[in-house]
N, C-alpha and C positions, 0 to 999 in steps of 0.2 A: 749457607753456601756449601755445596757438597765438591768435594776436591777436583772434578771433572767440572767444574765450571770459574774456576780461577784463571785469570787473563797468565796470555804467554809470559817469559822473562819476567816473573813476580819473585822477590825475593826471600828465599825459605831459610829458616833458623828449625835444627832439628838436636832437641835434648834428651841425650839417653839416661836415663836415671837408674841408677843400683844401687839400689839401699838409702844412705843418706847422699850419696856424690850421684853431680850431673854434669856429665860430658854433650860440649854444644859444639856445634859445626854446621857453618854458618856463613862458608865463602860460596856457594853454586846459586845456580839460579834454575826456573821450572826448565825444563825445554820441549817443548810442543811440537817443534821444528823437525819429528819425525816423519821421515817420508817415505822407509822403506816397509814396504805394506807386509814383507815376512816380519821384521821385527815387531808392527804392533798387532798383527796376528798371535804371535808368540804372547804377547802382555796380556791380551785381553784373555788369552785361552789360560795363562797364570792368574789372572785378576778376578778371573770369575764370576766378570759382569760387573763386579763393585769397582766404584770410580776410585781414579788413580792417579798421581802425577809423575813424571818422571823428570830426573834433576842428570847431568853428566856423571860419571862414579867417585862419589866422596873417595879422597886418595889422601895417606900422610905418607911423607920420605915415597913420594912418587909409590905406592902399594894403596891399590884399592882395599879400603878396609869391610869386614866382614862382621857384619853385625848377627851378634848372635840373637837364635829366636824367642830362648828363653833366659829367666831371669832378669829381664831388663824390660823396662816400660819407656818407647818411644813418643815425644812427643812433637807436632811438628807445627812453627810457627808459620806465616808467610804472610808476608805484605803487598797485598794486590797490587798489584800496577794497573787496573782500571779504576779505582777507586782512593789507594795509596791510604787503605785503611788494614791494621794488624790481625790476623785470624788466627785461631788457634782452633788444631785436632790434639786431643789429650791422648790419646793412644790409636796411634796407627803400626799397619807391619810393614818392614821394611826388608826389600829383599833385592838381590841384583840378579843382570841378567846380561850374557856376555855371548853374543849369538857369533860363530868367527867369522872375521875379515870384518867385524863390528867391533867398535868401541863400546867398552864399558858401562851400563849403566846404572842407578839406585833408581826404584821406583817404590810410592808409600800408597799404599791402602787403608781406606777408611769405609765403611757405608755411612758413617754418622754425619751430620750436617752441621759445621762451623759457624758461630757468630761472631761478631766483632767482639776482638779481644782488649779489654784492659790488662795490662799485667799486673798491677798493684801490688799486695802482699806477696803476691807468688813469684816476683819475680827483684832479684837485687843486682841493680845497675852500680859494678865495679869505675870508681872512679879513682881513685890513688891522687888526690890533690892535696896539697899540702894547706893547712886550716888552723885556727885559734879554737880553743876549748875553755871557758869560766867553767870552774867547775863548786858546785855550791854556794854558799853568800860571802860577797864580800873577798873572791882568790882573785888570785893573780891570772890573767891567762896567761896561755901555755902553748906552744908548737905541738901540731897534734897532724899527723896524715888521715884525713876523711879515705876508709877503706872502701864503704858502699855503701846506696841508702837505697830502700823502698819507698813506700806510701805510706810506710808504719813503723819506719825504722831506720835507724842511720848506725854503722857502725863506724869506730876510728881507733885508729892505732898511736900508743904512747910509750915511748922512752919509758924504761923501767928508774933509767938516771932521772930523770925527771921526776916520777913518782916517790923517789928516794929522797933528790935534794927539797922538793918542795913538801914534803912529809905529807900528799895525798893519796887519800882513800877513797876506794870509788863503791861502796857497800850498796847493796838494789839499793832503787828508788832514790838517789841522789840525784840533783837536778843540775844539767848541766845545756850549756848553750855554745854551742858551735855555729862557727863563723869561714866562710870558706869562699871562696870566686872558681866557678868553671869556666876553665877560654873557653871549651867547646861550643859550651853556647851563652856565653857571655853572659853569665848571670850569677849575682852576688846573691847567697845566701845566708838568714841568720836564724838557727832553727835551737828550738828550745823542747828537750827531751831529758828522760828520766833512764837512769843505768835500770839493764834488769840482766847482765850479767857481764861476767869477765875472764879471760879464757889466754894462756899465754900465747903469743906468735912463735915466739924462741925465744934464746936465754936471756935476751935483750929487752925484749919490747912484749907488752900489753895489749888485746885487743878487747876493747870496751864495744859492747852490745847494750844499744839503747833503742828506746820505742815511745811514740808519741803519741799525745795523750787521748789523741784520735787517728783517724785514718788522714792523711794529707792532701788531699785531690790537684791541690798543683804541682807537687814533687811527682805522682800519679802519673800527670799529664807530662809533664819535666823527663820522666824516664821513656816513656810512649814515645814522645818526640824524637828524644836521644836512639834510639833503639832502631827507628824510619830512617833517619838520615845516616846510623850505621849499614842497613841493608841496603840504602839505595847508593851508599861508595862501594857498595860491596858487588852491587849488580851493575854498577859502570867501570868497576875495573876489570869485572869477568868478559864484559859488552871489547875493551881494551884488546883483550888478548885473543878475542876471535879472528 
């Protein structure tokens, strides 16, 4: 699928990546609903024949923000709304255009052609729920915050008092099993995974990084899910404010 042929009002997730950090923004949605024939004269005469979408102009504290051209690698998600299937461009440019007595816009260039995206490894769906951890044979569980999981990976956060009073060590490759319930989408999980490293949050608290003994394909599908139903409240409360 090449970005000129993704249905109106689809909803886009675009993450800027700099080095190891990635900054996502992820409330707009396509708009097609251009009608003023100077403004897509002007697009196509910037786009250069390469297809393109154009979204309202990403804005924080009410300021359109300015993405710079280099240094940073855009990528941009979008969930068709003819099909309500996830596609990903791994690197498109993204640039604004602000013609006067016009509103603002961001529009992304690609020539390259999308296919249905799984996210799996590449992608860690932040959940913050609060969860049980067995941690080796024969412990005690433990109150543990589930911070994010992948297809290959869950991390969770623990009280440093915890690790003190119950005199645990979380050394690679110790096998632990976490226990957790999502409301979101109402699903109990009990997943069994191996530490492969640990890293403090702050003064207080631990963040345990574990990974599973293979790739997960339901937690996969569990994040995919999660991720639809995040852009389609996102493209109905944009639909809200029109």
């Amino acid at each position: 699928m090449l970005l000129n042929e993704v249905s109106p009002d689809s909803g886009i997730e675009l993450h800027a990546i700099i080095g190891n950090q990635t900054l996502t923004f992820k409330e707009k949605t396509i708009a097609f609903h251009l009608d003023d024939k100077k403004l897509l004269k002007e697009l196509n005469r910037l786009t250069k024949g390469y297809p393109f979408v154009v979204t309202p102009a990403i804005k924080k504290d009410d300021k359109v923000i300015g993405f710079p051209t280099s240094g940073v690698i855009y990528q941009l998600l979008i969930v068709n709304q003819a099909d309500n299937k996830l596609y990903m461009w791994p690197n498109v440019v993204v640039k604004q255009i602000k013609l006067p007595d016009q509103p603002a816009y961001h529009f992304f260039i690609s020539n390259m052609s999308s296919k249905e995206y799984n996210r799996r490894a590449r992608y860690r769906l932040w959940l913050g729920v609060s969860g049980i951890a067995t941690i080796g044979l024969n412990r005690t569980p433990v109150d543990v915050t589930i911070k994010d999981i992948s297809s290959t990976g869950v991390g969770f956060i623990i009280p440093n008092k915890i690790l003190e009073e119950k005199q645990l060590t979380l050394p690679p490759q110790s096998l632990v099993v976490l226990t957790f319930f999502d409301e979101a989408s109402g699903s109990n999980f009990r997943l069994t995974c191996i530490v492969v490293r640990q890293t403090p949050a702050d003064e207080f608290r631990t963040v345990i990084g574990c990974k599973f003994a293979e790739e997960n394909r339901a937690i996969a599908q569990f994040i995919a899910d999660r991720q639809r139903e995040r852009l389609r409240d996102q493209r109905k409360q944009t639909s809200l404010k029109k």
